[in-house]
C-alpha atoms as one frame of an Amber mdcrd trajectory, in Angstrom:
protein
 118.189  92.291  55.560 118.069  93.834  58.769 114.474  95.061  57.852 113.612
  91.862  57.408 114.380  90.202  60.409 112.586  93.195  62.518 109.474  92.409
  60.333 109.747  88.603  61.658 110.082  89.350  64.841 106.751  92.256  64.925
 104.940  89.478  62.725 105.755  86.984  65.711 104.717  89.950  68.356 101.089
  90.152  66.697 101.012  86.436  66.717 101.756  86.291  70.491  99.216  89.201
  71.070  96.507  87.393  69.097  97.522  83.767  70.507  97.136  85.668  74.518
  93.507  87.623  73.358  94.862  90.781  74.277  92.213  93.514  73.014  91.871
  97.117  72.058  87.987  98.660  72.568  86.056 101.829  73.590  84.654 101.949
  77.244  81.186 102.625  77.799  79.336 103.005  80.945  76.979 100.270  81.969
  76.657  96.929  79.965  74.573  97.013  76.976  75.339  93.121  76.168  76.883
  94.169  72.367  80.333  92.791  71.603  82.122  94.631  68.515  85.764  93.384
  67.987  85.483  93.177  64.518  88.266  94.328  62.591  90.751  93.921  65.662
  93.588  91.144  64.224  93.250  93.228  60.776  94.714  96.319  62.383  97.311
  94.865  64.510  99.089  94.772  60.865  99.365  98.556  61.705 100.539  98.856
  65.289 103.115  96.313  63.657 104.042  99.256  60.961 104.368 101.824  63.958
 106.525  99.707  65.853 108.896  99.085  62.534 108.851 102.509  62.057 110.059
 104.069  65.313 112.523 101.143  65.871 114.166 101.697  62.995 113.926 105.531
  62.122 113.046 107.665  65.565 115.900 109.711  65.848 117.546 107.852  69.116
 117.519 104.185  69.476 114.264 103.096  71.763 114.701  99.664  74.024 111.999
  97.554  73.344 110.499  97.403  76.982 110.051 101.008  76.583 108.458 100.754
  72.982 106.511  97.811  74.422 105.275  99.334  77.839 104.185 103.005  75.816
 102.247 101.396  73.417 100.742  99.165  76.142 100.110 102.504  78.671  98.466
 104.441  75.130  95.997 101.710  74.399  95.014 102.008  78.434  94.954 105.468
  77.749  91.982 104.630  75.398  89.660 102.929  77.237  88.418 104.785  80.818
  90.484 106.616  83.623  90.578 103.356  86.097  92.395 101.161  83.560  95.675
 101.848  83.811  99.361  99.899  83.136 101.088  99.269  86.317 105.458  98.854
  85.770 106.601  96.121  88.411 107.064  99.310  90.814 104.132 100.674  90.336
 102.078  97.659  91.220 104.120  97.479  94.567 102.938 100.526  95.339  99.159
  99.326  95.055 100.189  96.633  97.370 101.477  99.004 100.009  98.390 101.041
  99.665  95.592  98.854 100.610  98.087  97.781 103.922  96.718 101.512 105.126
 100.418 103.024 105.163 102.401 104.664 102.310 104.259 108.042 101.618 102.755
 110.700 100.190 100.001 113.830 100.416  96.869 111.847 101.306  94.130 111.747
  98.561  92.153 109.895  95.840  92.493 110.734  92.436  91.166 109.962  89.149
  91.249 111.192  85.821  88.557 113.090  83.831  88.326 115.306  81.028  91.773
 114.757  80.510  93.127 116.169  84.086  93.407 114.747  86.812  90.912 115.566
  89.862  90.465 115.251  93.829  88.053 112.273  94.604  88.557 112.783  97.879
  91.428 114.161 100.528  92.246 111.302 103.580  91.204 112.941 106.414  94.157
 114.165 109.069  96.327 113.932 106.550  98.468 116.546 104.821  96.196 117.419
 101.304  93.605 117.301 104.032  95.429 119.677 106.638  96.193 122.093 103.606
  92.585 122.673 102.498  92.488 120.295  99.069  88.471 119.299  98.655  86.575
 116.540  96.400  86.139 117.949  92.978  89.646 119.915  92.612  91.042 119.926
  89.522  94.590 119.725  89.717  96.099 121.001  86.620  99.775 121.137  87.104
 102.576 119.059  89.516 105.288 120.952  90.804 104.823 123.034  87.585 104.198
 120.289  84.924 100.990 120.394  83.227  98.522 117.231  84.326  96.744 117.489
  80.664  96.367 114.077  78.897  98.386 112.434  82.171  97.872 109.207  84.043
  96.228 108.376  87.283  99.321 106.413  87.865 101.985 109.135  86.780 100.217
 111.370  88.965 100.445 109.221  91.881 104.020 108.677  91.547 104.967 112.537
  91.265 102.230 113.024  94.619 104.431 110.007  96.595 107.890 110.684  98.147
 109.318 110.723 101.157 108.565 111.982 104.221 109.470 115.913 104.856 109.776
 115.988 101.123 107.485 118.986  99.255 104.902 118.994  96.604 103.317 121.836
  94.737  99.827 121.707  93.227  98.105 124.193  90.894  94.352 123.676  91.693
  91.258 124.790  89.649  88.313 124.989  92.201  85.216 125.470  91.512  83.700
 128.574  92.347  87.551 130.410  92.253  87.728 132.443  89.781  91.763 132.015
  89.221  94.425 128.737  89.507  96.118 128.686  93.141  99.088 126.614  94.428
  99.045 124.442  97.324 102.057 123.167  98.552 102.143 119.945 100.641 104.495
 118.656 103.169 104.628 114.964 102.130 104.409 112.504 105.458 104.056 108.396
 106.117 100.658 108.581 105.547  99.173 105.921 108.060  95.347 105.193 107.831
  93.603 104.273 110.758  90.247 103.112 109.243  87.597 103.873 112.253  87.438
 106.676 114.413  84.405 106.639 116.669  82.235 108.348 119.801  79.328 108.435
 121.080  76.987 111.578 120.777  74.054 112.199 123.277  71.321 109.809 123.381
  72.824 106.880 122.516  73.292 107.506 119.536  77.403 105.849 118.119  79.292
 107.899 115.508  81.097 105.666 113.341  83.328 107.097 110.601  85.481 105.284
 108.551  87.751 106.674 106.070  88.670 104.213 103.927  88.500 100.197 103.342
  91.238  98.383 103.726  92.370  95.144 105.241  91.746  95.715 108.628  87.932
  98.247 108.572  85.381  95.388 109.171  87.438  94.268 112.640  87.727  97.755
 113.356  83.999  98.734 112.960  83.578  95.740 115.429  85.668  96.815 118.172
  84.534 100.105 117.665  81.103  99.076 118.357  82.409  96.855 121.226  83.916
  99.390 122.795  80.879 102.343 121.934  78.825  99.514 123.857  80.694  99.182
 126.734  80.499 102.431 128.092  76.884 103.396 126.910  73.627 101.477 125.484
  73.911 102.171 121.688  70.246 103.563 120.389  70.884 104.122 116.918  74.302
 104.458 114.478  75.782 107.203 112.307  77.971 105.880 109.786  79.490 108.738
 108.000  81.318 108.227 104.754  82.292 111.568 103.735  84.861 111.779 101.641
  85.907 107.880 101.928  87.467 106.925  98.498  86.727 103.763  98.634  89.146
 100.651  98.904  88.569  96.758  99.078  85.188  95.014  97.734  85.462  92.695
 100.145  85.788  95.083 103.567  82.790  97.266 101.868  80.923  94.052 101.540
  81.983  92.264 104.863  81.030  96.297 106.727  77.613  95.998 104.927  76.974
  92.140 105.689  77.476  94.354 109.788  74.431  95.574 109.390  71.711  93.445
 107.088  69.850  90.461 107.622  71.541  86.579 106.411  70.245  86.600 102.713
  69.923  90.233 101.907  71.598  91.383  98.416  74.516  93.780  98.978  75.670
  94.808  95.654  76.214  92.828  92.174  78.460  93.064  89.215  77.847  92.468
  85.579  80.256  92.659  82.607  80.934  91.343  79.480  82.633  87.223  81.057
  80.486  85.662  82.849  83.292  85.223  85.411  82.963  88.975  85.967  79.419
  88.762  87.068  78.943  87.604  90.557  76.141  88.562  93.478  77.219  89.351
  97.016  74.869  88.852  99.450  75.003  88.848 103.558  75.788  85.222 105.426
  75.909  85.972 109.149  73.107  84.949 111.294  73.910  88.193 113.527  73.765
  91.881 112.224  73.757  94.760 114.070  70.016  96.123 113.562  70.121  99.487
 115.315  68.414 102.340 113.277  71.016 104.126 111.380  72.012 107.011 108.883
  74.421 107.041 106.942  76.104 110.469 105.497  77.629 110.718 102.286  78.883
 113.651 100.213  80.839 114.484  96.488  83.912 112.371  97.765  82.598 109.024
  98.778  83.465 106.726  96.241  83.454 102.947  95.173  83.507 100.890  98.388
  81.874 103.955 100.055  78.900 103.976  97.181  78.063  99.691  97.544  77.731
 100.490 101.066  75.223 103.374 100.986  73.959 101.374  98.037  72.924  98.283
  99.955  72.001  99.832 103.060  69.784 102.326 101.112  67.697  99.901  99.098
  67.413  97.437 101.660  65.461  99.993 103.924  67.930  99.589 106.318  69.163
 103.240 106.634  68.624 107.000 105.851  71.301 108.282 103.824  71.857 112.032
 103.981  74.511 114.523 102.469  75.350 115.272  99.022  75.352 112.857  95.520
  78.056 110.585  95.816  81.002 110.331  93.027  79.680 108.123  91.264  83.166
 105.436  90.904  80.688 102.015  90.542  83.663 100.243  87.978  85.438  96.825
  89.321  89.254  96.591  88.107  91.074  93.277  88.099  94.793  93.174  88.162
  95.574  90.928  85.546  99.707  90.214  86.083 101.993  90.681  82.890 105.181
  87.807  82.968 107.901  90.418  83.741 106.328  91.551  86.966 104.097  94.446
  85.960 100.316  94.560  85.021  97.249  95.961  83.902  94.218  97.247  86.489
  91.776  96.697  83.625  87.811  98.034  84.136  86.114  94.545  83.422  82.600
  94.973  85.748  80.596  97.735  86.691  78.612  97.797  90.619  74.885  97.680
  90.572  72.779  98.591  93.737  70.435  95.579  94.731  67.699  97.987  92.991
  69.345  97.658  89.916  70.924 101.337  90.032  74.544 101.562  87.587  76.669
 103.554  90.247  79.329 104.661  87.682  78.911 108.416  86.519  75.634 108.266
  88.645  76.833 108.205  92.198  73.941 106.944  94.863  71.524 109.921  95.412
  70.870 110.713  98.883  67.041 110.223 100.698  67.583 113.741 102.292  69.804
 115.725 100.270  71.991 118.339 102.239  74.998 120.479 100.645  78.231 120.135
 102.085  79.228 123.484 101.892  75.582 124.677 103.523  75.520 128.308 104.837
  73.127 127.405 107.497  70.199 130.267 107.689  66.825 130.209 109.706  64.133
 128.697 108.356  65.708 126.146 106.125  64.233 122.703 106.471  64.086 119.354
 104.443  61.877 119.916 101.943  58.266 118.674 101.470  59.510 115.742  98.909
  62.088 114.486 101.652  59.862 114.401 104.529  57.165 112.225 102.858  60.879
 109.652 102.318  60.589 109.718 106.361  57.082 109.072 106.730  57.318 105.951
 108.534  59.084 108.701 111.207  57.192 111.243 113.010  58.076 113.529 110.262
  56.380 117.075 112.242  59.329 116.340 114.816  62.255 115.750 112.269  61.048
 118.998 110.850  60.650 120.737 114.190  64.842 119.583 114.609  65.868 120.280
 111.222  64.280 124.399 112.291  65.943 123.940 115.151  69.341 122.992 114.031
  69.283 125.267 111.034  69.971 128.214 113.305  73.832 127.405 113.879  77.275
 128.975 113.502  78.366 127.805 109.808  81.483 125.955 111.273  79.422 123.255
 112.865  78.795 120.042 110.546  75.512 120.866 109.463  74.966 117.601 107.724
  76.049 115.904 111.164  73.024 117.773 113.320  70.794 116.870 110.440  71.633
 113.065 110.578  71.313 113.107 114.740  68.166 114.733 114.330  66.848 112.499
 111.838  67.982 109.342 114.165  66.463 110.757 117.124  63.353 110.215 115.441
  63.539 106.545 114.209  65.129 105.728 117.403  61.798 107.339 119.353  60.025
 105.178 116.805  62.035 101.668 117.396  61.598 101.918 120.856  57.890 102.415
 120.444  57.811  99.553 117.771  59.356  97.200 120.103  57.006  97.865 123.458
């Protein structure tokens, strides 16, 4: 009898799971238009079966929010390494995050190959201070094994409180052995926009992340670059920027591009999940500009250079970028948590997929560049610059190549390059 009211009550689960359209499915990167679902209500007769099963035989009893929740986090688990299940505390955390304050190390992370990796340290923070770089592998946490765990498990064992330590077992590439790294955890508070001015007139911008407050702060910035100098031309570096909000990396683009101009688009399988963003202020800032990117700028970071880059409206330089070009939408569960669920990729206004491709820089320069004489953009790059005097950018890039190996070699190339198209607006505009 009593295994055949827990039958009822899994036969009205599936009903309630087929009545709400909730799914299982394969990801796959960039939309091919082909729907397959079939066969879907047909197996839920088996996830019914397993959930008999372990409610009534697993050795301990099991509460059914925690039966519910792991078969909910294991389908996730299925489908790419941004869709995740978020319990009610979890989500909070997300909320905190994007405010540009929370507890913790001071990185992006993501999942891949079944470990979880470095998108990108927050720089001044501690993972920055302590040497962690885009592209570590981090394959244990304070001694437990990463393998086969979630972005958002990860995140909670990274978070604490302040003064509190954490102990990561990196795989870098180019080490030949595993290393620890322990990390004092700290508030970690974000400032979004740090900015000078280099000689020339020429504005260094960076900004670290997107959150609530970057577009205002990229305009005070600039406000305040102004005040004290005639700006000539604008750096924007996004090195190592994990991304954030689509609407502060399209509200930072809509900065600099003309009223009309596409910024980035999305496409997935609703049509509600397909929209265009384009710029809608009269006014944009239309200095020349390059922008610098390396391994760790990701998402917002990549529709920026995206749209900036195939509008013609800057240079980028610096290394492929990650390559994170998926839109998640938190869809809220009733008891408070939710799913982040992958349900739109980004697409460059040239039609580029950024997922798994990253945006691929006009002048490519390596991050980790052991600067030697000589070296110089090569032949392929130069003709990228020929609306530039392209002898001189060459002429700089010889120049600058001849430097001590701690200077930002990416940096020099991007003021050289600028130097030039600023020569040339000023000449355009006589």
């Amino acid at each position: 009898m009593k295994d055949f009211f827990a039958r009822k009550k899994l036969l009205a689960l599936i009903a309630i799971i087929i009545l709400t359209g909730v799914f299982l499915g394969k990801s796959s990167y960039c939309i091919t238009g082909k729907d397959d679902s079939s066969g879907l209500y047909k197996n839920l007769k088996i996830l019914a079966e397993a959930i008999h099963y372990v409610e009534t035989s697993y050795v301990k009893p099991i509460s059914g929010k925690d039966l519910i929740y792991g078969a909910i986090k294991g389908m996730m688990s299925t489908l790419d390494p941004h869709s995740v299940f978020m319990p009610p505390d979890m989500l909070k955390e997300l909320e905190v995050e994007t405010k540009g304050e929370f507890g913790g190390v001071g990185m992006e992370i993501t999942s891949k190959d079944d470990y979880i990796y470095v998108v990108s340290p927050i720089e001044d923070t501690p993972a920055w201070k302590a040497g962690i770089k885009a592209g570590d592998r981090i394959i244990k946490i304070d001694g437990v094994s990463t393998k086969g765990m979630s972005v958002m498990d990860a995140v909670k064992k990274l978070r604490g409180p302040k003064g509190t330590k954490v102990t990561i077992t990196i795989m870098r590439s180019g080490v030949d052995k595993p290393f620890d790294v322990t990390i004092v955890r700290d508030i970690i508070k974000i400032k979004s926009v740090k900015y000078e001015m280099k000689e020339d007139g020429i504005a260094y911008i960076k900004v670290r992340n997107f959150q609530e407050t970057t577009a205002d702060e990229l305009d005070k910035a600039l406000s305040d670059l102004s005040s004290k100098a005639k700006i000539k031309g604008i750096i924007l570096d996004l090195r190592n920027n994990p991304g954030g909000l689509l609407s502060q990396a399209v509200s930072v683009s809509e900065r600099f591009l003309p009223k009309g101009s596409l910024i980035v688009y999305t496409k997935g399988r609703d049509e509600r999940d397909t929209m265009r963003f384009v710029a809608k202020s009269d006014k944009f800032y239309d200095y020349p500009m390059v922008v610098l990117v390396n391994a760790g700028s990701a998402s917002a970071s990549e529709i920026v250079t995206g749209a900036l880059k195939a509008n013609r409206r800057a240079i980028v330089v610096g290394e492929r970028t990650f390559g994170k070009g998926s839109v998640q939408s938190i869809l809220p569960l009733s008891d408070g948590s939710a799913i982040k669920l992958t349900t739109a990729y980004y697409y460059t206004p040239d039609g580029t997929c950024i997922e798994e491709k990253g945006i691929i820089p006009d002048v490519e320069i390596p991050d980790n560049l052991v600067a030697k004489e000589g070296h110089a953009i090569r032949e392929e790059e130069l003709k990228k610059l020929k609306e530039g005097n392209v002898e001189e950018v060459e002429k700089k890039i010889k120049e600058s190549s001849k430097l001590d190996t701690k200077e930002d070699y990416q940096l020099k190339v991007a003021i050289s390059i600028l130097r030039v198209l600023v020569n040339k607006e000023l000449v355009d505009r006589k």
